[in-house]
N, C-alpha and C positions, 0 to 999 in steps of 0.2 A: 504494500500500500504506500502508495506517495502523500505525505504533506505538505496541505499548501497553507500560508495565510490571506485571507481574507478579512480587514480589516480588524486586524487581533485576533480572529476567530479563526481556530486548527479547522480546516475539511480534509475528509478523508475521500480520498481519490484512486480510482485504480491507477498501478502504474504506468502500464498501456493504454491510453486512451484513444479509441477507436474514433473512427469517424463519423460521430452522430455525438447528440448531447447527454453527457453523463448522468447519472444519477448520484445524486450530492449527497451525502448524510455529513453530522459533525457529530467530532469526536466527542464533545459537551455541548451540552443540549443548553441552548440560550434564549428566553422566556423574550427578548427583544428583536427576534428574526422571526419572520411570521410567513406562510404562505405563499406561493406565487411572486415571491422577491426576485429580481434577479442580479444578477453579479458578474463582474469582469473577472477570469482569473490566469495567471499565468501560472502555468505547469513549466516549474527548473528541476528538467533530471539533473541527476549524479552521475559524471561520467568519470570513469577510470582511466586516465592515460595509462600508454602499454597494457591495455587487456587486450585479449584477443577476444575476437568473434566466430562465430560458426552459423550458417544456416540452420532455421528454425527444424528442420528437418531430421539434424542431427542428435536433437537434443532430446532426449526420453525424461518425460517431468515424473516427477515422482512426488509422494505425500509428504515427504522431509526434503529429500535433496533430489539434485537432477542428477544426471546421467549419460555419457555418451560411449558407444563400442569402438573399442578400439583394437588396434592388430598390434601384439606385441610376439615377435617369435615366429611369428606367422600361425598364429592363432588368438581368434576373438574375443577380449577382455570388457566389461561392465565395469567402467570408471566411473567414478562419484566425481562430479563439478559443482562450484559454485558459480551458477549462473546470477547474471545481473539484468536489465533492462533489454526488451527488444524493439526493435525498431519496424517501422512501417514497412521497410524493403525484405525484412523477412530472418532478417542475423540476429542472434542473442548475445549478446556480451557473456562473455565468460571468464571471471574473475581468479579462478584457480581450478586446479586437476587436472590441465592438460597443458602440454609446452609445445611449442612449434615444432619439436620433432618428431612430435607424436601422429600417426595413423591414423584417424578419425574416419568412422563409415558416416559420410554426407546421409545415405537414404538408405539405412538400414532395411528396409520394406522393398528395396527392388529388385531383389531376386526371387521375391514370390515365396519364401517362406521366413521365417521369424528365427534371429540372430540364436546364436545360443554359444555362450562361454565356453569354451575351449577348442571348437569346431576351428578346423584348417582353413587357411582361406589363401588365395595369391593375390597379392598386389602388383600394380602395373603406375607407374608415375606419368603423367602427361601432362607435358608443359602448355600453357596456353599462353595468349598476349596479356592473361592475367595474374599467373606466377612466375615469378623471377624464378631464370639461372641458375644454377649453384655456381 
């Protein structure tokens, strides 16, 4: 949940805010805000320099923490990540549990059956005009 102020007063906001109008509640309930009001507000993420991102895709939300499979060995591992904040284009920040040299499956679901931990896998690297060289 994101906080924002509105004239001294905490609202509680979801952190994604989708493209329509929110549904507002506050976090104290104030006897001098009445019905059908309305209000200007600015939503400021928290953004992390040097986090990385991953496609929404990648990322397996869970009830406590998230989650993404990864190939270590050449076999498929369930990493615990602290994810942060996603964006409209579809990346979720991701705050810790995985390093740039890490394997990550983008779309775990496209092989038409369901990942499973320890199972062998081959990776193949493909450079596009949007990963750098080594």
């Amino acid at each position: 949940m994101a906080l924002v102020t509105f004239h001294d007063r905490d609202l509680v906001l979801p952190a994604d805010i989708p493209d329509q109008i929110p549904h507002v509640s506050f976090a104290k309930p104030d006897p001098a805000i009445h019905l059908q009001e309305t209000a200007e507000v600015y939503i400021r993420k928290t953004t992390h320099k040097g986090a990385e991102a991953l496609p929404v895709s990648a990322v397996i939300p869970g009830s406590q923490v998230a989650g993404v499979w990864i190939v270590e060995r050449g076999r498929l591992a369930l990493r615990r990540v602290s994810a942060g904040i996603v964006d409209k284009r579809g990346y979720t920040e991701i705050l810790g549990g995985v390093s740039r040299d890490d394997i990550v499956l983008v779309r775990p679901d496209a092989s038409g059956s369901a990942p499973v931990a320890g199972r062998r896998v081959r990776t193949e690297f493909i450079f596009t005009s949007l990963t750098p060289e080594p």
